[in-house]
N, C-alpha and C positions, 0 to 999 in steps of 0.2 A: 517525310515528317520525322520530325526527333522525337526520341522517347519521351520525352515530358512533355512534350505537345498532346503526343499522342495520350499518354498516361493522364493527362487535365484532362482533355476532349473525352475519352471513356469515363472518367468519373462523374464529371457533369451529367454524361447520357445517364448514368445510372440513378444521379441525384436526381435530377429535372422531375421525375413523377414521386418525387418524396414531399415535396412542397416543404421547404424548411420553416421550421418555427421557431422562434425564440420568445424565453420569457423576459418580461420587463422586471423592473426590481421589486416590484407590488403583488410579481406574479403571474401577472396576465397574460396568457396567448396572444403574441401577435406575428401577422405571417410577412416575411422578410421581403420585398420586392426587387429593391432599390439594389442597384449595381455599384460599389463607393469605389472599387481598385482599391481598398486601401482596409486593413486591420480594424476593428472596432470593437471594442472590448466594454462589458455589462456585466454586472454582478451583483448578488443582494447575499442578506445575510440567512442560515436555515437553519434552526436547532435537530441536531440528530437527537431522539428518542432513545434510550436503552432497555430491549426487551427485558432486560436485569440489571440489576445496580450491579458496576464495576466495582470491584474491587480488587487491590491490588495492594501490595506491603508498604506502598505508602498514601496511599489516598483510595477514596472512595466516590462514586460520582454515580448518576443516573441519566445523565443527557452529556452532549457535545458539542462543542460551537462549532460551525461552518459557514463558508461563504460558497455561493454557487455564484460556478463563473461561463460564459460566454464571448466566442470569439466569432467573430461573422466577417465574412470575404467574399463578396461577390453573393450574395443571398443564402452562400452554406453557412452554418454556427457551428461551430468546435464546443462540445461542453470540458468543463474540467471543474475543481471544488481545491477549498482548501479543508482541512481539517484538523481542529485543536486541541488535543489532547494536554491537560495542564504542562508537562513538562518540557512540551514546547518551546513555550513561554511567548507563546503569540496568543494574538484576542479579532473577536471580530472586529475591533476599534481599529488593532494596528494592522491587520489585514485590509481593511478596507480604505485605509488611509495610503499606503503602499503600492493598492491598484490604482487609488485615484490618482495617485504621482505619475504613472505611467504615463507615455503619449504613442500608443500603438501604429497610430494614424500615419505616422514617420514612413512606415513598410508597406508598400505597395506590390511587393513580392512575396507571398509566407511561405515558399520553400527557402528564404534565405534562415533556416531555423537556426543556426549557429548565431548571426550576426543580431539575430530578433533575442535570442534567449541570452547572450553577451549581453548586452544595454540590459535585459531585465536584472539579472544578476548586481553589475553594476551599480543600478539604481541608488540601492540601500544592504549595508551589509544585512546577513541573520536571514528573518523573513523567509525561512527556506518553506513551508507551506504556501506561503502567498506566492511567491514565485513557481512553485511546483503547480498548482492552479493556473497559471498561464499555459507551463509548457504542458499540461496535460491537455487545454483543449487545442494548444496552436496542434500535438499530434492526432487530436482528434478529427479536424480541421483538414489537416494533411493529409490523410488517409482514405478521407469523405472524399480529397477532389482528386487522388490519384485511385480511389474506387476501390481500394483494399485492406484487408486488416493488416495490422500492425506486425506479428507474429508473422504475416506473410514477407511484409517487407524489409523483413531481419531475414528473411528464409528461417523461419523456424517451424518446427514438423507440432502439429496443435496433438500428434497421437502419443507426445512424450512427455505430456502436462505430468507434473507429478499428484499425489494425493494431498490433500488439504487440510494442516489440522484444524479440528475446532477445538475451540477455550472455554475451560472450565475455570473460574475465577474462586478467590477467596471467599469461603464463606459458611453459612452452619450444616448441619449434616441434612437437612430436609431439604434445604435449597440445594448443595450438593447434586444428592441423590435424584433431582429434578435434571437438573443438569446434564447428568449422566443420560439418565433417562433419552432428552431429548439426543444426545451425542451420538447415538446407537449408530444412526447411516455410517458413520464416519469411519474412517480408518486409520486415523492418525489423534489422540485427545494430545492437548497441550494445556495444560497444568497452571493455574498461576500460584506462586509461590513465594515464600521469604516472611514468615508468619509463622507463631507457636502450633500450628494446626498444621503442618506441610504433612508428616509422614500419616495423620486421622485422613487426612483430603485424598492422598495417594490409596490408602489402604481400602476405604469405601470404592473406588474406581475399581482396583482389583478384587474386589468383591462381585461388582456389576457387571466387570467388563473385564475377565482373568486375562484375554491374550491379545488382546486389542493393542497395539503398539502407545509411549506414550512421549511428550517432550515436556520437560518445565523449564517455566521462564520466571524468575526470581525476581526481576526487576529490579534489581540493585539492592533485595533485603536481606543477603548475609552478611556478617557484617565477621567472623571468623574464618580465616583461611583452613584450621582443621575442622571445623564443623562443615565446611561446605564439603574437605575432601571425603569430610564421612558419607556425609550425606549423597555423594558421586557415588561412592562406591554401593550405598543402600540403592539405590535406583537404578545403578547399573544392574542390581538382580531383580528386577522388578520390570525388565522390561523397557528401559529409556534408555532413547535415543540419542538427547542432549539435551544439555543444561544453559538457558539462556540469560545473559548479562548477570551472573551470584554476584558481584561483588557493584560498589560504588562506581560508579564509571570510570574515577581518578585513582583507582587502586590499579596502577600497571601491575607494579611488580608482584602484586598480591593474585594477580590472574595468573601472570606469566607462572608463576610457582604452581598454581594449582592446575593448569593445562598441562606440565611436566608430569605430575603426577595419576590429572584424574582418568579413568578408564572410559568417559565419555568425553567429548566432542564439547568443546567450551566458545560457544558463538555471542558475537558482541552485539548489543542492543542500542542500548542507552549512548553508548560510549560512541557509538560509529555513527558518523554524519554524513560528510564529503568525500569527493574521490579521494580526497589526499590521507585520509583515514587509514584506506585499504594497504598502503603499504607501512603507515606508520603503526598497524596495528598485526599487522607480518609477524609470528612467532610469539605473541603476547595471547592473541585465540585462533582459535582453528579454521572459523569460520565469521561470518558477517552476515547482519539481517539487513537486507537493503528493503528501505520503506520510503515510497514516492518523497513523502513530506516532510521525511528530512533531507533527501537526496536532490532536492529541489525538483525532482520530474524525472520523467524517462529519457531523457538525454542524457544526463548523468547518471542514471539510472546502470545505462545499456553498458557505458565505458566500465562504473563498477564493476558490475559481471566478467566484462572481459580481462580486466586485470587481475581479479580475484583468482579467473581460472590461472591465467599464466604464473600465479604464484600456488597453485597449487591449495589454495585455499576452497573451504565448502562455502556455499552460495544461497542463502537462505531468503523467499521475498517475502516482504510481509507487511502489513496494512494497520492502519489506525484504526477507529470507528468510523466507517465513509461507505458511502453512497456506493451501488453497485460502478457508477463511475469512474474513482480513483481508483476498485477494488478491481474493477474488470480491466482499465487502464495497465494496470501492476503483473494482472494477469497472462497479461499479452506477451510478460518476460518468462514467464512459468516454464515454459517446453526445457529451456537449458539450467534450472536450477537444481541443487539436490534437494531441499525442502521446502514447503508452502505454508503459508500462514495467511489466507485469504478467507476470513471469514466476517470479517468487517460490516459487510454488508446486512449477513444474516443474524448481527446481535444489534439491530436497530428494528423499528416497528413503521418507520415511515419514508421509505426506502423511496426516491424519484427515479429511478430507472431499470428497465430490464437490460443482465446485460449476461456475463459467464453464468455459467450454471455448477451444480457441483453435481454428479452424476453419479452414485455407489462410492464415493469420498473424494472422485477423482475429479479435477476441475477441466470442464467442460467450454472451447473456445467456439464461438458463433464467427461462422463468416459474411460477416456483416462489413464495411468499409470502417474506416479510424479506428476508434477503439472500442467497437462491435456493441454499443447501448443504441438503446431506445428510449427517449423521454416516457415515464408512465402517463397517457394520460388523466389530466385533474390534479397532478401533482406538483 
């Protein structure tokens, strides 16, 4: 027997007493029977809640758009989501319209992941959320029938996950200090910044939390090349690790200048999309935040990381506001990065899945098959 014979046939065994479920677009539990050979793709749309109002240096927000997605083969379902954060610039309308163009049904094979994820690509330019929603549940899918996680079948060791920061966002000194508060487990705080308040928000933190390590992520709100280089060097003595996207996304040479000089570690956000990013952003920062839903999913995901390394660049993964699905999904790359930014999950109130865990700050992988969730049930 060949290995994929065998590797489907052990997965199944392990499925079979899971009884797969899928929900319909209304919501409703209903249990899979039906054998098609062929891809079959569901989705509805889910507003993420926010345990706290987002705030950030240029917007402010209390909920998030989402689409939850489904892929069934043979009676197993792949989950995956998209996730819309406004600067996206995708909506549940253009997400949903995106999947309906698809026709899965075409693939009767879903280990041909290349040739499946090609035509999605294809489809329609952009849409990299809506297409990242596919490939998350086609490896979810994949995983479930070859009966392993993900992390396994990269060969990666789940004991070199690194630690997770949690986010402390914009905002008044009571809210703050709540913040803080709850951050205590953690061992990494990540900062949001680019606002008259950055050095009152940093100062409170080390007031709370004097040695706790810390990163901030500016989101594009300096808008001075010497005030940010000041600002590097003020937080370099304070404890920080690195400074994420200071400037406007379209300010190369204004990075390039200030990564020459600043004494931390200058990682792209905003600015960094696609694979083709990772080299055109070579010597301009230091390092790259790779995030499912703009990278369209873990297949380009994986290639990121590997290139990133060969240039010698830092490797940073990190999540939108999303369900423990795309956050545990993301997870699953953790073992081979230098920093984490997976806490997506736990600044929502209405979370559909159990899946990584975060364990003394450090992220925690389940060996579970795909990408190690479990539907809540009721949710």
């Amino acid at each position: 027997m060949d290995r994929r014979k065998f590797l489907v046939g052990a997965g199944m065994g392990l499925i079979a007493a899971a009884a797969p479920i899928s929900l319909s677009a209304a919501g409703n539990a209903t249990r899979k029977v039906a054998k098609s050979g062929r891809l079959n793709l569901s989705f509805f749309p889910y507003e993420l809640k926010l345990r706290h109002a987002f705030n950030l240096a240029r917007y402010s927000r209390t909920t998030t758009p989402d689409v939850q997605v489904q892929l069934e083969y043979d009676g197993i379902i792949g989950y995956g989501e998209a996730s819309m954060p406004p600067y996206l610039g995708e909506s549940v309308e253009s997400v949903t319209k995106f999947l309906s163009s698809l026709d899965l049904t075409q693939f009767n094979d879903p280990f041909k992941i290349e040739d499946i994820l090609t035509y999605v690509d294809n489809v329609a330019p952009n849409n990299r959320a809506a297409k990242a929603s596919v490939d998350i549940a086609l490896h979810d899918l994949l995983g479930k029938i070859m009966g392993q996680p993900w992390y396994k079948i990269w060969g990666y060791n789940p004991e070199k996950t690194p630690v997770t920061s949690f986010t402390i966002g914009i905002d008044e000194e009571k809210v703050v200090r709540q913040k803080v508060e709850e951050a205590r487990p953690y061992k990494l705080i990540k900062v949001k910044m680019g606002l008259d308040k950055d050095q009152e928000t940093i100062n409170i933190i080390r007031e709370m939390m004097p040695d706790v390590p810390i990163c901030v992520d500016v989101n594009q709100g300096w808008n001075s090349k010497e005030h940010a280089l000041e600002m590097c060097h003020w937080l370099n003595e304070r404890n920080c690790v690195f400074v994420e996207q200071p400037f406007d996304k379209t300010w190369i040479d204004e990075t390039a200048w200030l990564r020459e000089r600043s004494p931390l570690p200058i990682i792209a956000d905003e600015a960094f999309q696609r694979l083709s990013d990772v080299v055109r952003f070579h010597g301009v920062y230091d390092g790259i935040n790779i995030k499912l839903m703009k990278s369209t999913g873990l297949y380009e995901a994986h290639k990121m990381v590997t290139l990133a390394r060969a240039l010698d660049m830092k490797v940073m993964i990190g999540c939108m506001t999303e369900t423990s699905c795309a956050v545990t999904a993301a997870a699953n790359l953790s073992p081979v990065v230098d920093f984490a930014d997976l806490d997506g999950n736990l600044l929502i109130a209405n979370d559909r899945f159990d899946g990584m865990t975060v364990e003394n700050g450090k992220i925690t992988l389940h060996d579970r098959p795909g990408l190690g969730i479990l539907p809540i049930p009721g949710k």
